[in-house]
C-alpha positions, 0 to 999 in steps of 0.5 A, spaced: 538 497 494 531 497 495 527 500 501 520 498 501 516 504 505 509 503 508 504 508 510 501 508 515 496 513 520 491 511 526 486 517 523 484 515 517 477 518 516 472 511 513 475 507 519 479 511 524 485 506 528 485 501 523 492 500 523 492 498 530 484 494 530 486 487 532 487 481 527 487 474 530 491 477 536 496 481 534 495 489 530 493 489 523 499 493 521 503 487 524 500 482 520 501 485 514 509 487 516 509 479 517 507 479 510 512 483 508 517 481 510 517 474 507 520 477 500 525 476 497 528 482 494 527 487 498 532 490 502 530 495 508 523 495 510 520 502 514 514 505 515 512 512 514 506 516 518 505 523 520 508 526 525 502 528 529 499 525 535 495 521 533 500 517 530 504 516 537 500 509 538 502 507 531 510 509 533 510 506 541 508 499 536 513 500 530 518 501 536 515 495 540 516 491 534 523 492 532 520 496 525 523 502 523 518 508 523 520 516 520 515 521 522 514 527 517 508 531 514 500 529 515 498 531 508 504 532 504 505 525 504 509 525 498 514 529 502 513 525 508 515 518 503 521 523 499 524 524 507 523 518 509 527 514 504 532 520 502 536 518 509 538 511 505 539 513 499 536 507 495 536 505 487 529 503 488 523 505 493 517 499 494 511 503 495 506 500 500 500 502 504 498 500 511 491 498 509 492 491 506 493 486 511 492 480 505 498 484 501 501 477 497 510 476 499 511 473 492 507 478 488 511 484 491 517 480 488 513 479 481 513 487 481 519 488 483 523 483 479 518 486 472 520 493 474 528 491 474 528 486 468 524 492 464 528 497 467 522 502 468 522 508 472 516 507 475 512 500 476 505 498 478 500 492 479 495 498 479 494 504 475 491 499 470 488 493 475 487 487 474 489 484 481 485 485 488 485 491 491 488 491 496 495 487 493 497 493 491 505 494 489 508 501 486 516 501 485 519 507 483 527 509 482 528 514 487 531 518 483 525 519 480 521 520 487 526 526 487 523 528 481 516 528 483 518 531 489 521 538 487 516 537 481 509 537 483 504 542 485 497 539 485 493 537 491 492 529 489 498 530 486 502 532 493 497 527 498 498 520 493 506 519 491 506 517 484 501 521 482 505 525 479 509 520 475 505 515 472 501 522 468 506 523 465 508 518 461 511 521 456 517 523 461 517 517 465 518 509 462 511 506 466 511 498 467 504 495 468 504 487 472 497 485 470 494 478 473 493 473 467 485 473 469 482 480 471 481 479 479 481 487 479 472 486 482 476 483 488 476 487 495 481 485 500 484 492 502 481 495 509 478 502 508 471 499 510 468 497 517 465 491 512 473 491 509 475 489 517 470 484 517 472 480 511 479 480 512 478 477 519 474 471 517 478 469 512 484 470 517 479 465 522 479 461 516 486 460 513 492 463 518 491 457 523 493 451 519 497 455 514 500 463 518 503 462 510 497 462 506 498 465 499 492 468 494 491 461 491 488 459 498 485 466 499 482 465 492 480 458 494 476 460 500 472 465 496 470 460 491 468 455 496 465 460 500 461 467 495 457 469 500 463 472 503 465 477 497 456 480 499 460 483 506 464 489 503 460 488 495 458 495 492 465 500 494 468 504 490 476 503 488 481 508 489 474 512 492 479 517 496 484 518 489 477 520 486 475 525 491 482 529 490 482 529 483 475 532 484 478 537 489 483 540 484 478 541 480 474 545 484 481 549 486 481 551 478 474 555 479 
């Protein structure tokens, strides 16, 4: 069994409330679940955010909508993604963030399917980028999750789930999906206000004749369109991955 765990929270420190901001009329999150939904080879789909009260709204709008929401740990967000998917007891656990509404149904499946077809322990499009960030897509065996779990001890390592596996390694057989064109300068994920505003536009732009559009539409419409890419230019990728592993660093001294 898969199960696809989504993380979310309303207290993201660049852009609080993200996940609830209105895109064309409806939650981001919800667009990106829409999005989800639409592959194949996932079997369950959960979202995972904290059990703090600012998290209530996120919460209100999974159970409006019919979508099953765990509630665990603010900062430990390993232990909230380990809590969240034991209960089901998968093979596979699909790891996605609440801050990708462009996320691409066919490619989560192009992961999926590498990630089983190799037979690795873990499987990414992004520890060795190539995609636009924010198609971002991780499969781990669950077993592996357990592992990472009982295992990791460092601040970064506890606060971004995989961490912990795709630096060793030597212990576990890593799978890495790269586009046949390096696309990695591309920013679609929403971290930014500027990130927000770009997302909405090709939203304005695509979702009214086509709710289905794909990266090749995305892509398109950049073409046509370069001056969009100027609204969010000049952001880091994985800032906040950084900022931990600055942080475990300045707990050694």
């Amino acid at each position: 069994m898969i199960l696809a765990i989504l993380q979310a929270r309303v207290s993201s420190t660049r852009l609080p409330g993200k996940a609830l901001m209105p895109l064309l009329g409806k939650p981001m999150l919800i667009r990106q679940i829409d999005r989800v939904r639409r592959a194949g080879l996932i079997d369950r789909l959960l979202v995972a955010t904290s059990s703090d009260a600012s998290d209530d709204p996120l919460e209100k709008l999974c159970l409006e909508n019919g979508i099953v929401c765990f509630r665990g740990s603010m900062d430990d967000v390993l232990d909230r993604f380990y809590q969240a998917a034991k209960p089901g007891k998968p093979d596979h656990v699909v790891r996605l963030t609440g801050d990708c509404p462009l996320t691409d149904p066919r490619l989560i499946d192009r992961v999926i399917a590498f990630h089983l077809r190799g037979g690795f322990d873990y499987t990414s499009n992004t520890v060795n980028p190539t995609f636009p960030d924010g198609l971002d897509v991780e499969v781990l065996r669950f077993s592996c999750l357990r592992q990472a779990w009982e295992e990791a001890k460092l601040p970064s390592q506890r606060e971004h789930v995989t961490l912990f596996l795709h630096r060793h390694p030597e212990r576990f057989s890593i799978g890495s999906l790269k586009n046949g064109s390096d696309l990695s300068s591309l920013r679609w994920t929403v971290d930014e206000p500027p990130d927000f505003e770009l997302v909405t536009r090709i939203y304005e732009a695509l979702y009214p004749s086509n709710p289905e559009f794909a990266t090749e539409d995305i892509l398109a419409l950049l073409a046509g369109n370069p001056r969009l890419m100027d609204i969010n230019a000049g952001y880091q990728r994985n800032a906040g991955l950084q900022k931990s592993l600055l942080e475990d660093e300045r707990g050694k001294e």
